[in-house]
C-alpha positions in Angstrom: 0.0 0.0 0.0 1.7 3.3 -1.1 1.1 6.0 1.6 1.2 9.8 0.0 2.4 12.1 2.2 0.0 14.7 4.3 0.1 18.2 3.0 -1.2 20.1 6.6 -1.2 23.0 5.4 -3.1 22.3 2.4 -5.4 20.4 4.3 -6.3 23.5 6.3 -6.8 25.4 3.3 -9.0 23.4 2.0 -11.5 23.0 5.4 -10.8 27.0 5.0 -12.4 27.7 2.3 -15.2 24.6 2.3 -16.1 26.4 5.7 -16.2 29.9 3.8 -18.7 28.0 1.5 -21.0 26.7 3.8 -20.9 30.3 5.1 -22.0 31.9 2.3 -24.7 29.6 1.2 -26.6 30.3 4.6 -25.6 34.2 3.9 -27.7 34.3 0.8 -30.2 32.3 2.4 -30.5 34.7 4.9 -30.4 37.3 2.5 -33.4 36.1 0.9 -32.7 38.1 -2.0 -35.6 38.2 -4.7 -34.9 36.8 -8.1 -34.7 40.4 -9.1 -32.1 41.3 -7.0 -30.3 38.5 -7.7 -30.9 39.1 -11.5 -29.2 42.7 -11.1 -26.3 41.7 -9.3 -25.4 38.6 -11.6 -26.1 41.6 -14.3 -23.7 44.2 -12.4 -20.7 41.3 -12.5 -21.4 40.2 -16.3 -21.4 44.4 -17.4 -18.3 44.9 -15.3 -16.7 42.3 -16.9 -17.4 43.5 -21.0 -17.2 46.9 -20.8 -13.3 47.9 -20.3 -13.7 51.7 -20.2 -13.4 53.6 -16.2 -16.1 56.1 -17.8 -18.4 52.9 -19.0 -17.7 51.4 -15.9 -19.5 54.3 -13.8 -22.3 54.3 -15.8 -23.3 51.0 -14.9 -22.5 51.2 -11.1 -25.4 53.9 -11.0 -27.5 52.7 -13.8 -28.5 49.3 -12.4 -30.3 51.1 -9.1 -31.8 53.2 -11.9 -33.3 50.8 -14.7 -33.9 48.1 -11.9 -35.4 49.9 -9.7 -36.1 53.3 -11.0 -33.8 55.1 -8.3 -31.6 58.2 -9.2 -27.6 57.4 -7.9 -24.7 59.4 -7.8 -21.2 57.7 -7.6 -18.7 59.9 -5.4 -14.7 59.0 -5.4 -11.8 59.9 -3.3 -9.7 61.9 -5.8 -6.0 61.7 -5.3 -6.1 64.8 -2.4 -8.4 62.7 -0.5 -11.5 64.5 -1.3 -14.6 63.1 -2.6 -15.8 64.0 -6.4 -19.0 63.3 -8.0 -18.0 60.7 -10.7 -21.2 59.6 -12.3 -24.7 61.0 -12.1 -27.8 58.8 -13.4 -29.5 61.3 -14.6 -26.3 62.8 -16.5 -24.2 59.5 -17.5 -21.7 61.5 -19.5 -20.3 64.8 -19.3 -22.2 67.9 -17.2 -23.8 66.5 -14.0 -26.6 67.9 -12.7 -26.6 69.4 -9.4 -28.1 67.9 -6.3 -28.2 69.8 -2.7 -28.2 66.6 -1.0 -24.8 65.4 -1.8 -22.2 65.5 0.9 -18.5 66.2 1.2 -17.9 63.6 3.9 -16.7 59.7 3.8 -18.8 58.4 6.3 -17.4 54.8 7.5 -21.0 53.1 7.3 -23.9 53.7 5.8 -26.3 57.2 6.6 -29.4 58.8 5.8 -28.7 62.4 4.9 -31.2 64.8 3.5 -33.3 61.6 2.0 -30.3 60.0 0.7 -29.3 56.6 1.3 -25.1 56.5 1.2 -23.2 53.8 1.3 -19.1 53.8 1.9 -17.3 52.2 -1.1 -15.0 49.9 0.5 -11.8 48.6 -1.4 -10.6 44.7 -1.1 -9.0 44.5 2.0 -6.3 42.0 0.1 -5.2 44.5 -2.2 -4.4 47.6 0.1 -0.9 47.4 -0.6 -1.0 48.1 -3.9 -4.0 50.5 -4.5 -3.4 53.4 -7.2 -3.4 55.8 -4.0 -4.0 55.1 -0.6 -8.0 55.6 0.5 -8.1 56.9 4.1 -9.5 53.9 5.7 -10.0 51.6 3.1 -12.7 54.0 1.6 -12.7 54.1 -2.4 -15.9 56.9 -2.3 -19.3 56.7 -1.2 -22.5 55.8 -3.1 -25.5 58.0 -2.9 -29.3 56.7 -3.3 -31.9 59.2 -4.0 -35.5 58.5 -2.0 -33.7 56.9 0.8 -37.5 56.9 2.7 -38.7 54.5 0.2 -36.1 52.4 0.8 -37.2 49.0 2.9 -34.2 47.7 5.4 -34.3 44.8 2.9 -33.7 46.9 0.1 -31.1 48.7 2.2 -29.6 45.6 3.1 -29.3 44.6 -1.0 -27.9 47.7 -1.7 -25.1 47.4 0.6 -24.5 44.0 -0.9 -24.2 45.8 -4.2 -21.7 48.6 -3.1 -19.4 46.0 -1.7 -19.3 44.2 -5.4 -18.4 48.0 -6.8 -16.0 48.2 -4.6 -14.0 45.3 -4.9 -14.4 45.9 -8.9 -13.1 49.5 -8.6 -10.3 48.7 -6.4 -9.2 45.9 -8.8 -9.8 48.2 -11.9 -7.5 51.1 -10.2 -4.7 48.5 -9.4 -5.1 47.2 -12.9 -4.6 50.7 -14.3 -1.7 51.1 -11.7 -0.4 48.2 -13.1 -0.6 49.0 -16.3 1.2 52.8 -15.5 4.2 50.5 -13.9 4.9 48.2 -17.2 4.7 51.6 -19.4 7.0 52.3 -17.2 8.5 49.7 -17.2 9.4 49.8 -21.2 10.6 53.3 -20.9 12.5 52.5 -18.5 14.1 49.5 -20.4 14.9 51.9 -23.3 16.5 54.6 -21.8 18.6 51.4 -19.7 20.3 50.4 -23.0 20.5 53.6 -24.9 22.0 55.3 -21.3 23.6 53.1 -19.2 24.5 49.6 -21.0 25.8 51.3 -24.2 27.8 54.0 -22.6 29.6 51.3 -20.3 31.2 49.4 -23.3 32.6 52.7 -24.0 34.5 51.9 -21.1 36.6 49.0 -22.3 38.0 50.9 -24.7 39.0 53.6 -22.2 40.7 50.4 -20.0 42.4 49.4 -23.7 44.0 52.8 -24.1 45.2 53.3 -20.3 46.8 49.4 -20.5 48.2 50.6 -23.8 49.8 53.7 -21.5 50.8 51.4 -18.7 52.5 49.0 -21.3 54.0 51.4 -22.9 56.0 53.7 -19.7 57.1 50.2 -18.4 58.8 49.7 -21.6 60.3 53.2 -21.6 61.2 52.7 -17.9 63.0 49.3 -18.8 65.2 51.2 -21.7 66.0 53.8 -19.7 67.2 51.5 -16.9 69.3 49.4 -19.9 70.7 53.0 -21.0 71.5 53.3 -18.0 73.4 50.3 -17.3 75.5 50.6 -20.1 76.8 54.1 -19.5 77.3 53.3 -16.1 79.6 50.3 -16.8 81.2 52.4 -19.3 82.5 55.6 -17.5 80.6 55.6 -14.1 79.1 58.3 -15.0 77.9 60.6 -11.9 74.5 61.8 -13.9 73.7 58.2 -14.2 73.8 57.4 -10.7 71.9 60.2 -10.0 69.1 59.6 -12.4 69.1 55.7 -12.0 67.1 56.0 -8.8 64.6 58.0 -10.6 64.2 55.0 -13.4 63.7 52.5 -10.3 61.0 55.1 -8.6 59.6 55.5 -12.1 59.3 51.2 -12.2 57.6 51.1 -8.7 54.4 53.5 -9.2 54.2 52.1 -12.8 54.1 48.5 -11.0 51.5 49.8 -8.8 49.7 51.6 -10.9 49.8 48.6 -12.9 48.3 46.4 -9.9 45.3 49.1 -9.2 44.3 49.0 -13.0 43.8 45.5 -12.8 41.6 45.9 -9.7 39.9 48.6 -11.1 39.3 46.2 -14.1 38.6 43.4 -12.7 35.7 45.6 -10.8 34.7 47.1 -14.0 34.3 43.4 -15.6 32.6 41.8 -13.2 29.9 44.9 -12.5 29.6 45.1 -16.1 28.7 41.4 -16.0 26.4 41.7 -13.5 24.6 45.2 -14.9 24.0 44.0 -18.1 22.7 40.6 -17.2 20.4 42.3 -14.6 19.1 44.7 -16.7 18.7 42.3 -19.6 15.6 43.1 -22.0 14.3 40.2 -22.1 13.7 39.8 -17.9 11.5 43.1 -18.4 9.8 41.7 -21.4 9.1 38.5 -19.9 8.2 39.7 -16.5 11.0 37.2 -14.9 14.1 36.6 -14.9 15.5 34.7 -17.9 18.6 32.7 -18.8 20.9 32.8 -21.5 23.0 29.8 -20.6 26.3 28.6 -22.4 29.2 26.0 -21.5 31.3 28.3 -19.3 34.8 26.8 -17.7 32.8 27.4 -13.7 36.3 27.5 -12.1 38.0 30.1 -14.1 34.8 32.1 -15.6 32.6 32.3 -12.4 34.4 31.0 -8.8 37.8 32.4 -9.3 36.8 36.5 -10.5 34.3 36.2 -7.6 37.0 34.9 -4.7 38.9 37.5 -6.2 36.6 40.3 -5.5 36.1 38.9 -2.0 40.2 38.9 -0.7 40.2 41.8 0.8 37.4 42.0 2.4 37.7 38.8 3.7 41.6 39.2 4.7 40.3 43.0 6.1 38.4 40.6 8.6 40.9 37.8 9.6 39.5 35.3 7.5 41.6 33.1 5.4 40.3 31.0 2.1 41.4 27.6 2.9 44.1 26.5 0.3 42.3 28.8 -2.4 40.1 26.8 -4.2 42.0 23.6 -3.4 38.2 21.8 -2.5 37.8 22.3 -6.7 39.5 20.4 -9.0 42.3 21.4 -11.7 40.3 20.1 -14.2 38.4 22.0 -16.1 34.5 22.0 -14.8 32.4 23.0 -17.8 28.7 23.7 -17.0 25.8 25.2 -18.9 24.8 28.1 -17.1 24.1 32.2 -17.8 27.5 33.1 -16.2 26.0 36.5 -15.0 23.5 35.0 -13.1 25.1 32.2 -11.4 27.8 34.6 -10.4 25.5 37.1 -8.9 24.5 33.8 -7.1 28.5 33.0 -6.0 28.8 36.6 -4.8 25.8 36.4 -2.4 27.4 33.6 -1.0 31.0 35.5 -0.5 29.1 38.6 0.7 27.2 36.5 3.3 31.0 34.6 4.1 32.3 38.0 4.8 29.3 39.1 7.1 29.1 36.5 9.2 32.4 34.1 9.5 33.5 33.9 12.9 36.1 32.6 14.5 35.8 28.8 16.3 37.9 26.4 18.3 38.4 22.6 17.6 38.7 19.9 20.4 42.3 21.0 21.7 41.4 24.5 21.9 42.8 26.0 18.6 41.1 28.9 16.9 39.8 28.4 13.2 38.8 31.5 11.1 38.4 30.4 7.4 36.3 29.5 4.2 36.3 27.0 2.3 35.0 27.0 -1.7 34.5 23.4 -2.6 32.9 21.1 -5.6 32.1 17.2 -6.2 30.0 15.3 -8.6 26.8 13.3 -7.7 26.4 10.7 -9.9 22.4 10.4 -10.6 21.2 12.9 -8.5 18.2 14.2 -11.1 17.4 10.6 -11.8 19.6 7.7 -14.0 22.1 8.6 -16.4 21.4 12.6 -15.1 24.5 13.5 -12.5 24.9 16.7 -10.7 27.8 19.3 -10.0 27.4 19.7 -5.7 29.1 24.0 -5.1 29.4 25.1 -1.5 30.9 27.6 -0.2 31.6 26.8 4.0 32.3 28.9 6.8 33.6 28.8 10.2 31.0 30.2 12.9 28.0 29.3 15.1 25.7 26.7 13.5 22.6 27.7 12.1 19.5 26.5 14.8 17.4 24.0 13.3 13.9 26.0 13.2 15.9 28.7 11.5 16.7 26.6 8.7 13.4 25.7 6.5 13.2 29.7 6.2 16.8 30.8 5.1 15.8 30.9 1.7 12.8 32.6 2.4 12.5 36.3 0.4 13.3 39.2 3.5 14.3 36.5 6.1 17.3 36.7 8.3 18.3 34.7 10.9 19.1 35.4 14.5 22.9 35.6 14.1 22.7 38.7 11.6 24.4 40.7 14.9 24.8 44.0 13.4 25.5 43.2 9.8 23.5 44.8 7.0 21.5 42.9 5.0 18.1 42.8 3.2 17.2 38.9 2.8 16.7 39.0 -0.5 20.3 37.4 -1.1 19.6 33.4 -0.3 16.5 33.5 -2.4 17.8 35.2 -5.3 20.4 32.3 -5.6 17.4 29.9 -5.2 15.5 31.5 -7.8 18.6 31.8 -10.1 19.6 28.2 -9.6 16.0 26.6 -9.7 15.9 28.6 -13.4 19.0 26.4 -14.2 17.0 22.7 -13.1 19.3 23.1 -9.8 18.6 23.0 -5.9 19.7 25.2 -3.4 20.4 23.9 0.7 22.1 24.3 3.7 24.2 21.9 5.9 25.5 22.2 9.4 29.0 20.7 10.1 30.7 20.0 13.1 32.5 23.9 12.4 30.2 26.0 10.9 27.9 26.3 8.5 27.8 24.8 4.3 25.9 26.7 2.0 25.9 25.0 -1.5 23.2 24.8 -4.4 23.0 21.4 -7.0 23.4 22.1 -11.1 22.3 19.4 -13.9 25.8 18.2 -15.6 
């Protein structure tokens, strides 16, 4: 007998919302709501649904009062000062409303009677709050306004504030459509002026590191002849102006030397922020609303681990931690694996960043104090099923273990745990390297050790 595993918490779920069922069956029985009623709500929903334009829209929130039940409406809205406007009038649909002396200026929380007007709060959907296309002051879209209210039976009022409800969740999801909509306009601009202002202008900048090398190259070269001048007129006669300007031509070798060294940090920095600009602000993850790989067969060791380590020395060495045999844990063989090498080193420098922020020192059995990391790789023969092996990365440090209810929620968007001290930190890091390697076919996880703490992630072969 195969026994499936329980899913709790979609178990609960489900009794959630078969509860919320029963619920509103004896609701509507309660609301004994006649087969009108019912007719002009199922006929509110349908009209919401075809007709696309805000203005339209209005129209039928106050026109289904009006043709169902002969009642003049008037739909008020918060404009964006917080003030209430008149936004649709049944008896003017489009363009001049009429006045009326009995509308009001107030957002009253539930419904009043006022000057033999019924009006009913518009409420927006609770659930969508945080992303409204401005904040209502307390959840208050507008108010609704029933001429006659004293015709009005406390069944009828009762129906009515049914109806409201249903324009307000409607409204509310129509203004964080068209919010939505603003954003990914937005959104394309944006992605335009990115590559016509930012990415294209920083290839610029490879040719600038081209000439400046060519520079470098070149006053080494003329600091090497003038040290072999030099040399020979010294041998020759001893000759007091060369002693005096050989020190010069040995100064002149020692800033170019370190000028030298600081252009290849400075490129190095260059590359690998390059690398990472152009593959975050990649067209296609704004087109496609997610991130999306461009994978190739990259040499990992040489094209992803080794730049990143290299970015992370000092830091690490500012802090007293040493890289355990640099990169001795990977092979010397070259490890080729198809990956998008922007992304999976974004992914390698989270891991270095968090190494630098929270590697601490730690004793062994006879009292000796450890503070390293360690970068390491091995291969797991059929790990995504026969014939289909997997490259294991990690990336270990020394430090207090990780406690074992922290752990199902490290990779958890905004979570950190309890050992983030004073470190900064967002918690975006650890699930942006699960999201990038999940996009590859990989897995991402977390192992304690006897020292510290192994953070690795699993790629397909």
């Amino acid at each position: 007998m195969n026994l499936q595993p329980v899913d709790c918490f979609g178990e609960k779920r489900a009794l959630k919302i078969e509860k919320r069922i029963s619920d509103k069956i004896k609701d509507y029985e309660n609301y004994s709501f006649t087969q009108l009623q019912d007719c002009a709500l199922k006929t509110f929903f349908d009209l919401a649904q075809e007709f696309e334009d805000q203005r339209d829209f209005y129209a039928i929130c106050v026109m289904i009062p009006k043709v169902f039940y002969n009642l003049e409406c008037i739909l008020h809205l918060v404009n964006p000062d917080g003030n209430l406007e008149m936004a649709c009038h049944s008896e003017q649909l489009y363009g001049t409303f009429p006045e009326w002396s009995g509308g009001t200026t107030e957002l009253f929380e539930e419904q009043v009677i006022l000057n033999d007007s019924f009006f009913i709060p518009i409420k927006a959907n609770m659930q969508l709050l945080s992303t409204p296309a401005h904040t209502p002051d307390k959840g208050i879209l507008g108010m609704f306004e029933i001429h006659s209210a004293s015709e009005l039976t406390d069944h009828m009022k009762l129906f009515y504030k049914k109806y409201v409800n249903r324009i307000g969740f409607q409204l509310h999801n129509r203004l964080v459509t068209e919010k939505n909509k603003e954003h990914l306009r937005f959104i394309k601009s944006l992605v335009n002026d990115i590559g016509h202002n930012v990415i294209v202008p920083n290839m610029y900048f490879s040719l600038f590191f081209r000439r400046m090398k060519g520079k470098i190259d070149r006053a080494e070269a003329v600091g090497n002849e003038m040290r072999r001048r030099l040399d020979a007129v010294g041998t020759a006669c001893k000759d007091s102006v060369a002693h005096e300007i050989r020190p010069l031509a040995e100064e002149l070798q020692y800033v170019n030397g370190s000028i030298e060294e600081q252009f290849q940090q400075i490129l190095s920095h260059y590359e690998q922020t390059s690398l990472f600009l152009e593959t975050l602000l990649r067209r296609s993850h704004f087109e496609e609303g997610r991130y999306v790989i461009e994978p190739k067969v990259i040499d990992f060791r040489e094209k992803v681990i080794r730049p990143q380590l290299n970015r992370y020395l000092p830091r690490l060495e500012e802090r007293g931690i040493t890289v355990d045999n640099q990169l001795s844990g990977i092979p010397d063989v070259e490890i080729t694996v198809v990956a998008d090498v922007g992304l999976i080193s974004q992914a390698y420098a989270n891991l270095f960043s968090n190494a630098v922020k929270y590697t601490r020192e730690v004793y062994d059995d006879a009292g000796q104090p450890y503070k390293f990391i360690a970068v390491g790789m091995e291969s797991l023969q059929g790990y995504f099923g026969e014939g289909k092996d997997g490259i294991k990365f990690n990336v270990f440090s020394t430090g207090r273990r990780i406690p074992p209810e922290e752990t199902p929620k490290l990779f958890k968007e905004g979570y950190r745990g309890n050992n983030v001290e004073t470190e900064y930190g967002t918690g975006h890091g650890l699930q942006f390297i699960k999201e990038v390697v999940e996009l590859h076919g990989g897995v991402v996880g977390y192992e304690p050790t006897q020292m510290g703490n192994n953070f690795y992630f699993i790629l397909p072969k």
